[in-house]
ZAGUTOR-359801 format. One record per atom (N, C-alpha, C): residue in one letter; x, y, z; residue number from 1; atom name. Coordinates in steps of 0.2 Angstrom, whole numbers, m for minus. Example, Ala and Ser with C-alpha at 12.3 -4.5 7.8 and 13.67 -1.06 7.14 Angstrom:
+---+-------+-------+-------+-----+----+
: r :    px :    py :    pz :   k :  a :
+---+-------+-------+-------+-----+----+
: A :    66 :   m28 :    39 :   1 :  N :
: A :    62 :   m22 :    39 :   1 : CA :
: A :    66 :   m16 :    39 :   1 :  C :
: S :    64 :   m11 :    35 :   2 :  N :
: S :    68 :    m5 :    36 :   2 : CA :
: S :    64 :     0 :    39 :   2 :  C :
+---+-------+-------+-------+-----+----+
! end
This chain:
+---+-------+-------+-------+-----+----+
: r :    px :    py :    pz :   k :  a :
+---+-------+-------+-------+-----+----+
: X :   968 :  m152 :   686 :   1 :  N :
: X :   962 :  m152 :   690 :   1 : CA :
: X :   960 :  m158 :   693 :   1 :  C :
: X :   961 :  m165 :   690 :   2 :  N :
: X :   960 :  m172 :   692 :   2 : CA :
: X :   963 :  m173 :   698 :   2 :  C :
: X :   968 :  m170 :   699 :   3 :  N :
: X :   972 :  m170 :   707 :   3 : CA :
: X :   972 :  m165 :   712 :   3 :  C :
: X :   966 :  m163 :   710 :   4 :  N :
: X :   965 :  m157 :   715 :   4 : CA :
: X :   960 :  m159 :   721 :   4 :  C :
: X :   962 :  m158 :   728 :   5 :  N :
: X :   957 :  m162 :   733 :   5 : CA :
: X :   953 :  m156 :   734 :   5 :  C :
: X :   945 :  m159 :   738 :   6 :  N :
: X :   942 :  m151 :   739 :   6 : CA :
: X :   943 :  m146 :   744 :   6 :  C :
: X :   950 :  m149 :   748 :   7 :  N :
: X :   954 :  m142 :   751 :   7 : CA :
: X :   956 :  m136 :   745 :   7 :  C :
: X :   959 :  m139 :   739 :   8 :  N :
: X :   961 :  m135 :   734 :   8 : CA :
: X :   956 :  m131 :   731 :   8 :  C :
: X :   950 :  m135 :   730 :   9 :  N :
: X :   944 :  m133 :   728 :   9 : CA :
: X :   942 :  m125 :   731 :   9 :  C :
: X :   941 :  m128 :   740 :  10 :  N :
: X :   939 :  m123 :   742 :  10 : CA :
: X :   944 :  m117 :   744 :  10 :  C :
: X :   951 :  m118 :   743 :  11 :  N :
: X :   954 :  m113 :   741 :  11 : CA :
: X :   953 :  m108 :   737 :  11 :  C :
: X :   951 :  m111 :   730 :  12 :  N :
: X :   951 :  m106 :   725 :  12 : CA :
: X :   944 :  m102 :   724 :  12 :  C :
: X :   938 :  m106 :   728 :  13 :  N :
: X :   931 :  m104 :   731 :  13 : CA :
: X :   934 :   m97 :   734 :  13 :  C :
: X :   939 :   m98 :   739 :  14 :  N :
: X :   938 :   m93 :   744 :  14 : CA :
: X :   941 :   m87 :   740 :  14 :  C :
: X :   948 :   m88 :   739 :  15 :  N :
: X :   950 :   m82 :   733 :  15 : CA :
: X :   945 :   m79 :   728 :  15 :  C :
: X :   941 :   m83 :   725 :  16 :  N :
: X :   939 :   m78 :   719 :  16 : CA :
: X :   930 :   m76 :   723 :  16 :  C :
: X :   929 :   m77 :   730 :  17 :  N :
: X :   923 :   m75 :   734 :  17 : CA :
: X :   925 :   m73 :   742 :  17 :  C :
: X :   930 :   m72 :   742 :  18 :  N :
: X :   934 :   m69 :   747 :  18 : CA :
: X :   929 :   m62 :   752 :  18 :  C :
: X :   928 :   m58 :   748 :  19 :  N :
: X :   926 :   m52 :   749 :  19 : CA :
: X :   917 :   m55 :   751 :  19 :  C :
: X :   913 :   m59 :   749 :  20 :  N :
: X :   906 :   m60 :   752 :  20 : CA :
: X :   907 :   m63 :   755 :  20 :  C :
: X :   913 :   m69 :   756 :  21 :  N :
: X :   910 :   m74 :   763 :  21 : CA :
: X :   913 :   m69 :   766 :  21 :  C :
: X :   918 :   m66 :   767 :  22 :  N :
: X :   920 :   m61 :   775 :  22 : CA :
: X :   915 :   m56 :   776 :  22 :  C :
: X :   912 :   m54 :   771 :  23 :  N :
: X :   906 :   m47 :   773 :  23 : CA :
: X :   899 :   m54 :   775 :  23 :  C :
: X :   897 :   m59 :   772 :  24 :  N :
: X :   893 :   m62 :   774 :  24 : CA :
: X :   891 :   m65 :   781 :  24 :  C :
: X :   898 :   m70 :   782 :  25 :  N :
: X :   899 :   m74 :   787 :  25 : CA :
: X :   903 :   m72 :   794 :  25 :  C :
: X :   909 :   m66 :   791 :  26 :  N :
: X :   915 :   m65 :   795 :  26 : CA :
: X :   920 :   m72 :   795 :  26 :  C :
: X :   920 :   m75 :   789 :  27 :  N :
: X :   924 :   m79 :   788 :  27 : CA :
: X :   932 :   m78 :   785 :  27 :  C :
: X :   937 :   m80 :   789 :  28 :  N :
: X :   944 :   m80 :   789 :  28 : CA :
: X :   946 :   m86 :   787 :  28 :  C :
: X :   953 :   m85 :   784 :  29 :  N :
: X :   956 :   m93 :   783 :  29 : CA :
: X :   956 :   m97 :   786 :  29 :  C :
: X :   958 :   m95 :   792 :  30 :  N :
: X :   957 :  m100 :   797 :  30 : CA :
: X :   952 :  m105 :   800 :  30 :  C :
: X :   948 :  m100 :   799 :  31 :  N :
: X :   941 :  m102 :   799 :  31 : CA :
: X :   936 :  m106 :   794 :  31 :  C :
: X :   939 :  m107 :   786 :  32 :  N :
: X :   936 :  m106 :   781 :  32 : CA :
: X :   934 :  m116 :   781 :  32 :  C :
: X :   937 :  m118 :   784 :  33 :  N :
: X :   937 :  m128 :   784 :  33 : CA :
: X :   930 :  m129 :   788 :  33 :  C :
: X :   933 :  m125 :   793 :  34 :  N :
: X :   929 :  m128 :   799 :  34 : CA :
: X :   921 :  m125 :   799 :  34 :  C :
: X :   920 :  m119 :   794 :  35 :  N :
: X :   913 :  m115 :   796 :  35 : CA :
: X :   913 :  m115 :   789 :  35 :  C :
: X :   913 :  m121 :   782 :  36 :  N :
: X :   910 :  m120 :   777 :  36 : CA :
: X :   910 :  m127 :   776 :  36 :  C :
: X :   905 :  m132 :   771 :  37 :  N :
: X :   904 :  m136 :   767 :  37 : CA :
: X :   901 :  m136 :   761 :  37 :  C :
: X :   904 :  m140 :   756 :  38 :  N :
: X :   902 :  m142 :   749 :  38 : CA :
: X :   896 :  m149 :   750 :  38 :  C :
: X :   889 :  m147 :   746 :  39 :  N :
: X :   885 :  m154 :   746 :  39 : CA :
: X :   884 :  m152 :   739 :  39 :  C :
: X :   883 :  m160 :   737 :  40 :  N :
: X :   880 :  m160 :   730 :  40 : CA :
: X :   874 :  m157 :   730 :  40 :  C :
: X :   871 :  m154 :   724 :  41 :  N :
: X :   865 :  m153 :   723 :  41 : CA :
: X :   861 :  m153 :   717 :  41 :  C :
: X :   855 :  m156 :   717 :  42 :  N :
: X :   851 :  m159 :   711 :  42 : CA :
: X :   846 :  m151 :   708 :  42 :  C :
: X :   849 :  m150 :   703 :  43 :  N :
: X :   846 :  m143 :   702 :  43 : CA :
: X :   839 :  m145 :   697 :  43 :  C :
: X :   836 :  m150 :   698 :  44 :  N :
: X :   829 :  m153 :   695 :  44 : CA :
: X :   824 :  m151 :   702 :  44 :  C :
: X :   827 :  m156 :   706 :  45 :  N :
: X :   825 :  m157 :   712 :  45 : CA :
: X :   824 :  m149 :   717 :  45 :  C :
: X :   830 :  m147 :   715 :  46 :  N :
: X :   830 :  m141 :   720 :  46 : CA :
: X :   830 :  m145 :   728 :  46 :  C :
: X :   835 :  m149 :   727 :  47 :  N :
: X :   839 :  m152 :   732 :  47 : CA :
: X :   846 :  m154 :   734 :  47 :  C :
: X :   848 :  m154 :   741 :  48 :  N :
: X :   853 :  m154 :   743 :  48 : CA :
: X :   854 :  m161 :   744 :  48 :  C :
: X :   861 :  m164 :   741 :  49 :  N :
: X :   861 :  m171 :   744 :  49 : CA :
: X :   869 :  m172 :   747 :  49 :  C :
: X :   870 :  m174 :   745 :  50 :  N :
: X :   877 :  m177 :   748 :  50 : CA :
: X :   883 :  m171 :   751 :  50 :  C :
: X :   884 :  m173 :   757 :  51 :  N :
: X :   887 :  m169 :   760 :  51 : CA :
: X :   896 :  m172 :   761 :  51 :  C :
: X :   903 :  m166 :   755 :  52 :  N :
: X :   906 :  m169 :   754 :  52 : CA :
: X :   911 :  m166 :   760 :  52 :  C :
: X :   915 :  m167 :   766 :  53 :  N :
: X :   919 :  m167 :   772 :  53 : CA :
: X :   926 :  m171 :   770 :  53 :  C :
: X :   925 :  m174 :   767 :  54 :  N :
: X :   932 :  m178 :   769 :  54 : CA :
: X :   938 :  m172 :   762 :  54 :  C :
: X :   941 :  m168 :   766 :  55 :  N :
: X :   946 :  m162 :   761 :  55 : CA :
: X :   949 :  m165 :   759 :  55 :  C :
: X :   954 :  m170 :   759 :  56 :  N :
: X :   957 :  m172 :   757 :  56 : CA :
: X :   959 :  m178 :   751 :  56 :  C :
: X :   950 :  m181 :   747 :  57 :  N :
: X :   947 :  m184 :   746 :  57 : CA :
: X :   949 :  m178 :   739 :  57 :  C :
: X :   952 :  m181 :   733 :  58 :  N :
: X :   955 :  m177 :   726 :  58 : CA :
: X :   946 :  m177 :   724 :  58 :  C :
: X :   945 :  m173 :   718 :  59 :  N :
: X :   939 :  m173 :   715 :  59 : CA :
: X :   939 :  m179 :   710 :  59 :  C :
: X :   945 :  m182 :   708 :  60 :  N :
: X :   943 :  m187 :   702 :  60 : CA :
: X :   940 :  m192 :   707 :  60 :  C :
: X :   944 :  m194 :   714 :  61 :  N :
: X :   941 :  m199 :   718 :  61 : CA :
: X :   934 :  m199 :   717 :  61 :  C :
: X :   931 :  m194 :   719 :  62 :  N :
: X :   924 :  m192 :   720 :  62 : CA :
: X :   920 :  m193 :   715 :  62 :  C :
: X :   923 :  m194 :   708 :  63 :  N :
: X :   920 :  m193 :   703 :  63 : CA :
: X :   915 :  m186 :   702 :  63 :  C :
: X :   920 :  m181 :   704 :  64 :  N :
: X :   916 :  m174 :   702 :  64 : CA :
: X :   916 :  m173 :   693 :  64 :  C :
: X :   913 :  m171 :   690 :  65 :  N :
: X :   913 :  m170 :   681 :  65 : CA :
: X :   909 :  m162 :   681 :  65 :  C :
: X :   911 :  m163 :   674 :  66 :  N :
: X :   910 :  m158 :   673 :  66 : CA :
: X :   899 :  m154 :   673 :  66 :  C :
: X :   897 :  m159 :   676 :  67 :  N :
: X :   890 :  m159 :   678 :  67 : CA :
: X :   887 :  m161 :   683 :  67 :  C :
: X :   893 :  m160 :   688 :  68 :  N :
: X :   892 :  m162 :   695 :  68 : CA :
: X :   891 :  m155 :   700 :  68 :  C :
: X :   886 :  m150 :   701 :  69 :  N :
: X :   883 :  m144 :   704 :  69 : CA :
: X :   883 :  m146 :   712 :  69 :  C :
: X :   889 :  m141 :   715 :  70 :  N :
: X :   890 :  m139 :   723 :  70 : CA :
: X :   884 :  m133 :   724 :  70 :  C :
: X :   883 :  m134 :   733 :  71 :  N :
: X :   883 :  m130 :   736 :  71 : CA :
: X :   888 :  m128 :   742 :  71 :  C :
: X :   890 :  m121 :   742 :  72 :  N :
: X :   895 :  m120 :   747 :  72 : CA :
: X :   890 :  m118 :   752 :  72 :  C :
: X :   890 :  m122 :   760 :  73 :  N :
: X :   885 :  m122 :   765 :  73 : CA :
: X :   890 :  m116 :   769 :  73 :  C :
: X :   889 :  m110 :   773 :  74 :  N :
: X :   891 :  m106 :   775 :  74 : CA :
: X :   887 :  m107 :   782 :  74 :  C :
: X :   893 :  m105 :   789 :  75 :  N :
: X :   890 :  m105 :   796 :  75 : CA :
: X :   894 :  m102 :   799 :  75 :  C :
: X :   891 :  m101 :   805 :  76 :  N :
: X :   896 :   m94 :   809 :  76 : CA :
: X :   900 :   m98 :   816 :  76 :  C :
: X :   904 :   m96 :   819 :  77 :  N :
: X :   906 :  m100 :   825 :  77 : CA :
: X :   901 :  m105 :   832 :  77 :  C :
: X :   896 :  m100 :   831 :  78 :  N :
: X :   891 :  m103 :   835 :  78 : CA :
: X :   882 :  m106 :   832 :  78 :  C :
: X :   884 :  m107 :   825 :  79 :  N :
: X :   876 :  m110 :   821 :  79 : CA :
: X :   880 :  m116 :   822 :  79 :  C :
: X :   877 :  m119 :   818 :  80 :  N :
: X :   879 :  m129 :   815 :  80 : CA :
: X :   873 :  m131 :   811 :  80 :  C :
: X :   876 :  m133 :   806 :  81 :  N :
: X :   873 :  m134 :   799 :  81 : CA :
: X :   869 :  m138 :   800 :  81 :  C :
: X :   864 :  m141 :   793 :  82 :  N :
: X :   859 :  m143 :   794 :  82 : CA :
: X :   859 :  m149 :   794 :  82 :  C :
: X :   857 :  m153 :   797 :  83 :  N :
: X :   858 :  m160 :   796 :  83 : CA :
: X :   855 :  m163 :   791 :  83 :  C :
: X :   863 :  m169 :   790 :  84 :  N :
: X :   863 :  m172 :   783 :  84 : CA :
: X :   859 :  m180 :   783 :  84 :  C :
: X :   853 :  m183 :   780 :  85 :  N :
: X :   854 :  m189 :   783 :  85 : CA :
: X :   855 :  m192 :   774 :  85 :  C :
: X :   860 :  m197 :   774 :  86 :  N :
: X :   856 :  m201 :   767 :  86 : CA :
: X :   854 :  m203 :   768 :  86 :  C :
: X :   850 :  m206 :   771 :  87 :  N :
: X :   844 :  m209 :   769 :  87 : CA :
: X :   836 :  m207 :   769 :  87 :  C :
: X :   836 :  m199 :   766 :  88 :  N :
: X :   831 :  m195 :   765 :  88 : CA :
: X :   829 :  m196 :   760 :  88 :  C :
: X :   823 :  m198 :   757 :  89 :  N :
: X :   819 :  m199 :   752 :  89 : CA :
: X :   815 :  m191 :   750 :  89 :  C :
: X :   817 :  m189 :   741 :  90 :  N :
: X :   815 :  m182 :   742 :  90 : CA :
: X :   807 :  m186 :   736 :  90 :  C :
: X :   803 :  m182 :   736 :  91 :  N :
: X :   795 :  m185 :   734 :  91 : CA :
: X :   793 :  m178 :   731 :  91 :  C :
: X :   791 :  m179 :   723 :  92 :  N :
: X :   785 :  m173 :   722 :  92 : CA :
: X :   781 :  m172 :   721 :  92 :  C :
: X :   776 :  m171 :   726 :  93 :  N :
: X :   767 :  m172 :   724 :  93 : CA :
: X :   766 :  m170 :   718 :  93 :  C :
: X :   760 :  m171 :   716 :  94 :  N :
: X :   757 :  m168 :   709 :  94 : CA :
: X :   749 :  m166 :   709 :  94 :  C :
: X :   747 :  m162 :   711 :  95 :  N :
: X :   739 :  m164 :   712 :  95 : CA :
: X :   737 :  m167 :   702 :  95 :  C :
: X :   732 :  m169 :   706 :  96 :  N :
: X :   727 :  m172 :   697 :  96 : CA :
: X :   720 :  m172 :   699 :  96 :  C :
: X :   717 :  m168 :   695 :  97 :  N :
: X :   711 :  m166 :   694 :  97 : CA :
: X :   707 :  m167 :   687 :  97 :  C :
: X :   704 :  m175 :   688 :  98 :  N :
: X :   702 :  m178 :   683 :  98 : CA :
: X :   698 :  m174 :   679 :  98 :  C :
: X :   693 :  m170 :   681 :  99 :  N :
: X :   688 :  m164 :   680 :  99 : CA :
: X :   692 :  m161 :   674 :  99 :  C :
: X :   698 :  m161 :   673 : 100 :  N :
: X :   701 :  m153 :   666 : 100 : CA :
: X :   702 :  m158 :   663 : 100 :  C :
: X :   700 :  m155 :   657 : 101 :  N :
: X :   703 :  m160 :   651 : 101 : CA :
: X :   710 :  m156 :   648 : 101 :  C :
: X :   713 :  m163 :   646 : 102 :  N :
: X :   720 :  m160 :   642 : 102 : CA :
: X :   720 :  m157 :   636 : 102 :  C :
: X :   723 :  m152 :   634 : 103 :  N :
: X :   724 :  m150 :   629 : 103 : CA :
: X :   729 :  m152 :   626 : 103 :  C :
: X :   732 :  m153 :   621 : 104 :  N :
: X :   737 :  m154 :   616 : 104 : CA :
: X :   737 :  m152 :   610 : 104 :  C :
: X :   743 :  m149 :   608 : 105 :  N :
: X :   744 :  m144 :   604 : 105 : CA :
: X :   743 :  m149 :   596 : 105 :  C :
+---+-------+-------+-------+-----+----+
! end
């Protein structure tokens, strides 16, 4: 699996989910490179970050592990995905409401 690039990846993606992306998207093999994307994603955050493109890029390259959580971004011939930027700063407010007292157990 250490020399498997994310073309081979998303090969095996589409075989074992074959059936939802064509009823979902009307996605064909042919079409499967060009109308799908894998990005990292922080599942704390409930955010999408890095968006990986280059197929041919093996996964050990990339340092995928075994704690490394995709999403597979799906689009139709005439959408276009959402744009990527890095240098997006994700931020989580908190409100704080000096008035309540803390309790602890």
């Amino acid at each position: 699996m250490k020399t498997w690039t994310l073309e081979d990846l998303l090969g095996v993606i589409y075989a074992d989910f074959h059936e939802e992306l064509s009823h979902a998207r009307g996605l064909s093999p042919d079409k499967l490179l060009a109308n799908t994307r894998l990005r990292g994603y922080d599942e704390k955050k409930k955010a999408k970050l890095t968006v990986f493109s280059d197929y041919n890029q093996s996964l050990h390259r990339l340092r995928f592990n075994f704690s490394t959580t995709l999403v597979l971004e799906t689009k139709s011939d005439e959408e276009a995905f959402e744009a990527y930027d890095p240098d997006w700063l994700f931020l989580k407010a908190i409100k704080f409401d000096s008035n309540i007292d803390e309790k602890t157990d």
